[in-house]
C-alpha positions as CSV (number, residue, x, y, z in Angstrom):
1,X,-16.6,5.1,-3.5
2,X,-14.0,3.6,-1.4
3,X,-11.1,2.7,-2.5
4,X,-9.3,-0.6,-2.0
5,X,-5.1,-1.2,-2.9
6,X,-3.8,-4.7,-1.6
7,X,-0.2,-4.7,-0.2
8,X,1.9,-6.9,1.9
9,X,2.1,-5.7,5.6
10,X,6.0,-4.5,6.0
11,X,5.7,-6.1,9.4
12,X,5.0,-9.8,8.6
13,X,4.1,-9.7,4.9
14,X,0.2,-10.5,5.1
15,X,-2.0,-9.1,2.0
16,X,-3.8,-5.8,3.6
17,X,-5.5,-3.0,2.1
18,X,-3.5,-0.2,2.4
19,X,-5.8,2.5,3.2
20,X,-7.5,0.5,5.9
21,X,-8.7,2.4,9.1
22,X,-7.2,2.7,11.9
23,X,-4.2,0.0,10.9
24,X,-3.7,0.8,7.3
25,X,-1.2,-0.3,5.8
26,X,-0.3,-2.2,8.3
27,X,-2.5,-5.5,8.5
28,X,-3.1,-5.0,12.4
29,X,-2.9,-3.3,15.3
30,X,0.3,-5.3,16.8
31,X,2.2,-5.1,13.5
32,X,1.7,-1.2,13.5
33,X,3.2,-1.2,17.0
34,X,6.1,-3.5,16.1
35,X,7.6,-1.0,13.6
36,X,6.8,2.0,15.6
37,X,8.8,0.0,18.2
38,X,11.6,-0.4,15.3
39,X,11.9,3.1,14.6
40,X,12.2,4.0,18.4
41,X,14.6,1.3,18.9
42,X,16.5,2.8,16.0
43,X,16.4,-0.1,13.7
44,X,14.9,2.0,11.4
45,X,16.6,5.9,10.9
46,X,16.7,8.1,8.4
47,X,20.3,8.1,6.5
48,X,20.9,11.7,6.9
49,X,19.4,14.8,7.5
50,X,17.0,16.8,4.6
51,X,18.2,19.7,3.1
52,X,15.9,21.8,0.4
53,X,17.8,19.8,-2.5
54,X,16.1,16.6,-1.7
55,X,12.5,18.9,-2.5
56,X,13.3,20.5,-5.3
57,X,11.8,17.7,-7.5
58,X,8.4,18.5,-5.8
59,X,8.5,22.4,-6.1
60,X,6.5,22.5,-9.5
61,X,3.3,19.7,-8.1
62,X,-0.3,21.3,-7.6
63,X,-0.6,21.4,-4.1
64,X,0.0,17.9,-3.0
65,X,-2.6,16.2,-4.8
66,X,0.0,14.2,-7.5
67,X,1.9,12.9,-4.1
68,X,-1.2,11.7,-2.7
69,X,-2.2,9.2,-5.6
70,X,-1.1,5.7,-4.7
């Protein structure tokens, strides 16, 4: 049973599913290589580094499975 969750692409806002192979969730190929491009340009960046307290909220789930539910 596949499953299908429609989202906008966070490159140019198109309607995509989300769990769609190989571009998922990214509506294409050329908008998945425009954010990579984003983070290596730095545009994108993570605000600061992760420490254990930023897990802690996740130390009690049942291996993973509860994170990967959309």
């Amino acid at each position: 049973m596949s499953t299908t969750r429609l989202i906008r692409c966070a490159t140019c806002g198109k309607e995509t599913d989300f769990f769609a192979e190989p571009t998922g969730p990214f509506c294409s190929a050329r908008c998945k290589l425009v954010d990579l491009g984003k983070w290596f340009g730095e545009e994108y960046r993570v605000s600061e580094p992760l420490s254990p307290d930023h897990f802690a909220e996740f130390e009690g789930l049942d291996g993973g499975g509860e994170l990967d539910r959309p």
